[in-house]
N, C-alpha and C positions, 0 to 999 in steps of 0.2 A: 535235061540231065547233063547235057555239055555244056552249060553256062554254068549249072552247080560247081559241076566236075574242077572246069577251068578256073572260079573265081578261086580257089584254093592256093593256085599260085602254081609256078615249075613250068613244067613246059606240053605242049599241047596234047589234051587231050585222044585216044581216038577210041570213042564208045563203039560197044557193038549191039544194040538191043537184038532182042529175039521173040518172035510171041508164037506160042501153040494155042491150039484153041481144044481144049481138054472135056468140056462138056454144054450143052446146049445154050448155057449161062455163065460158064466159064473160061478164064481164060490164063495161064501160066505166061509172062514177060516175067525173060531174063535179060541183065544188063555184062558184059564180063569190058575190062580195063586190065591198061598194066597201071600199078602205081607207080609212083616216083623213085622206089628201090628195087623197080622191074618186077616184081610180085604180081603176080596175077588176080585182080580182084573179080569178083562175080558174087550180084544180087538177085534175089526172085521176089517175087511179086504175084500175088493170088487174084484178080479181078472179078468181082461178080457183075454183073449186069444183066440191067430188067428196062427194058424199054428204051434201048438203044443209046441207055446211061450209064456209066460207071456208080455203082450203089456202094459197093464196098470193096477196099484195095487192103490186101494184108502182107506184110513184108518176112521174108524167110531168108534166112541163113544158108538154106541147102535145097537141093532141088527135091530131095527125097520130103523135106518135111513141107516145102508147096505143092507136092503131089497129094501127102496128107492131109491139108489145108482144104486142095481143091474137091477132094472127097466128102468132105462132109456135107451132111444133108443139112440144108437150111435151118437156120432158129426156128424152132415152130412158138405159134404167137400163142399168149394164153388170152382169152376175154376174161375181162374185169365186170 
């Protein structure tokens, strides 16, 4: 994320990741920055995981709507 960050241009970076671990298979990572006109930026990030893998990552705007995100009960599959 700090190579992203930095390839942008300006001046140095300083990320601050975070990660909760919100349910058995889930996990909330948030990133916060300042930008280059001192703005405070902050992303979320929803992680699922099954077998010691990242299976699916979904990106949020706000923490209340990765809270949302991380609530929901899995796709359930249909047989064909």
């Amino acid at each position: 994320m700090q190579f992203q960050l930095a390839k942008r241009g300006g001046r140095p970076v300083n990320v601050r990741p975070e990660f909760e671990v919100v349910g058995e298979d889930t996990i909330i990572g948030s990133t916060e920055w300042l930008a280059d006109d001192g703005r405070r930026e902050e992303r979320y990030q929803v992680l699922k995981i099954r077998g010691e893998k990242i299976v699916d990552i979904q990106g949020c705007t706000s923490r209340r709507e990765a809270v949302r995100v991380a609530r929901r009960p899995p796709a359930q599959r249909t047989r064909s």
